[in-house]
C-alpha positions as a printed NumPy array, in Angstrom:
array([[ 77.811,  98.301,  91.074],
       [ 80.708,  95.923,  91.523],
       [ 79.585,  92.485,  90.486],
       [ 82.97 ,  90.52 ,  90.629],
       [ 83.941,  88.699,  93.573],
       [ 86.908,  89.858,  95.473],
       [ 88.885,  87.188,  94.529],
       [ 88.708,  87.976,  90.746],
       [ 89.472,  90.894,  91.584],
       [ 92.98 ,  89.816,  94.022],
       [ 93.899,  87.983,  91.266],
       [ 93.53 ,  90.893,  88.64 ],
       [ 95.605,  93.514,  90.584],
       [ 97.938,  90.736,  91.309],
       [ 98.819,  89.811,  87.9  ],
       [ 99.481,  93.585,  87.254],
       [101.429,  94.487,  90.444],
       [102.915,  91.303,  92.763],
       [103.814,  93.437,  95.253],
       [100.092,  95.447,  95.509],
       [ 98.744,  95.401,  99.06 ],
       [ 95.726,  94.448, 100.276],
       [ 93.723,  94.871, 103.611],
       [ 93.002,  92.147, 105.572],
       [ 89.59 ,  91.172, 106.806],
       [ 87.989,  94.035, 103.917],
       [ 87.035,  91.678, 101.036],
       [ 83.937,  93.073, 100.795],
       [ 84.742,  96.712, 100.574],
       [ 87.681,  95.862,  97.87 ],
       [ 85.896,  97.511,  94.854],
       [ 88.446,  97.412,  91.96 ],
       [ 91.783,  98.522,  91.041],
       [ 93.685, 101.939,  89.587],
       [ 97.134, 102.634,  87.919],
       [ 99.004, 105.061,  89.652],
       [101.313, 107.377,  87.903],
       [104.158, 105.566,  88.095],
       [102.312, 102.897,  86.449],
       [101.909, 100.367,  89.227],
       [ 98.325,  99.02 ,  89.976],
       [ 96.693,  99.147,  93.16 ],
       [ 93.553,  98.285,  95.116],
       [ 91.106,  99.995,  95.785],
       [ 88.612, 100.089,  99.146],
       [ 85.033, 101.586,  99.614],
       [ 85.76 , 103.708, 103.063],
       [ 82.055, 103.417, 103.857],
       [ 81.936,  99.867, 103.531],
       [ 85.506,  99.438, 105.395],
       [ 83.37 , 101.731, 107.985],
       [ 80.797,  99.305, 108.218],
       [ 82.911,  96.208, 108.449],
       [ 84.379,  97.589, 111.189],
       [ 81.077,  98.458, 112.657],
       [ 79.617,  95.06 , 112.355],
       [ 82.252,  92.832, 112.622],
       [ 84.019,  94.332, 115.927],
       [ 81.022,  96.152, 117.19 ],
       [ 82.313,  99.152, 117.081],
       [ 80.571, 102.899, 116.905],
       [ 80.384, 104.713, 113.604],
       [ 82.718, 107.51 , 115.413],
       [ 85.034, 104.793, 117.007],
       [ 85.327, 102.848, 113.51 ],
       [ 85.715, 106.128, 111.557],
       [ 88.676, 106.845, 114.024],
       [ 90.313, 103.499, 113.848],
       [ 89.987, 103.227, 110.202],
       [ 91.657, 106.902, 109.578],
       [ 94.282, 106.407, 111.754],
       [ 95.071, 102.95 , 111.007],
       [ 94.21 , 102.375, 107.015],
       [ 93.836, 105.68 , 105.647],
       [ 97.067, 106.789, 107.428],
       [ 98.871, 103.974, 107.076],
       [101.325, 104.049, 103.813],
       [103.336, 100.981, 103.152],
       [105.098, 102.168, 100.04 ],
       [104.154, 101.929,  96.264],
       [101.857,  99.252,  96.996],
       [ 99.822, 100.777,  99.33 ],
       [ 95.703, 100.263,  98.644],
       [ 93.722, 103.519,  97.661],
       [ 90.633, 104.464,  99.661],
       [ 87.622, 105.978,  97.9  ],
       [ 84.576, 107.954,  98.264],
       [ 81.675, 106.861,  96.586],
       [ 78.774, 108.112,  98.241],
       [ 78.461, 111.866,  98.476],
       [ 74.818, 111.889,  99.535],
       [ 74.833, 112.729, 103.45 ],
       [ 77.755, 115.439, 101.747],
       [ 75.969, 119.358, 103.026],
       [ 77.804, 121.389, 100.112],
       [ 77.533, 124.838, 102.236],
       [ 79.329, 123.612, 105.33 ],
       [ 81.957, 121.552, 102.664],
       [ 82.352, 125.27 , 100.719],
       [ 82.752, 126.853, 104.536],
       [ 85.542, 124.355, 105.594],
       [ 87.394, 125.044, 102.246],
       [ 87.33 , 128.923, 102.011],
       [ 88.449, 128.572, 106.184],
       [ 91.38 , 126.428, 104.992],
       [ 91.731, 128.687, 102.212],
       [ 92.44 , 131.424, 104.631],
       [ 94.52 , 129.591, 106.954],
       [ 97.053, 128.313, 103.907],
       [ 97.36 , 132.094, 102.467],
       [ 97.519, 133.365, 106.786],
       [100.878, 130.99 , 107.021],
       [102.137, 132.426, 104.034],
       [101.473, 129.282, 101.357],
       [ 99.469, 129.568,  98.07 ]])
């Protein structure tokens, strides 16, 4: 469990990397940092507590927030220092439909000809 306050944490990833990006109005789902290959350090965001911000800040449905937040943050890339979103709670996860979708995508990817 993250015990640091997102400000200790800002100023962490900003000593490392300047030019790092972070999200407005998600303090609370900033959860640490990571190096990237090309050695530059990042933040890094809990997507199911971005969810919830979203959810209980602007009211919004867990399907309309889940939308907004993968079109808007997940999809958005700003360059190098672009935050990294992360999974960190598999437990609603049902591992036979997960297996399904990746054989099915499996197939699809060989069907068009890549490997």
């Amino acid at each position: 469990m993250n015990t640091q306050h997102p400000d200790q944490i800002k100023a962490w990833i900003q000593s490392w990397n300047p030019k790092a990006l972070l999200m407005n109005g998600f303090d609370a789902a900033l959860v640490g940092s990571v190096a990237r290959a090309d050695f530059q350090v990042v933040a890094v965001y809990d997507r199911t507590k971005c969810i919830e911000i979203l959810m209980n800040r602007d009211e919004m449905s867990a399907e309309d927030a889940d939308e907004f937040f993968s079109f808007n943050c997940e999809g958005a890339y700003m360059g190098a220092g672009t935050p990294v979103i992360g999974c960190f709670d598999f437990s609603d996860i049902n591992l036979e439909e997960a297996q399904k979708y990746l054989s099915e995508q499996k197939e699809l990817h060989t069907s068009e000809g890549e490997e």
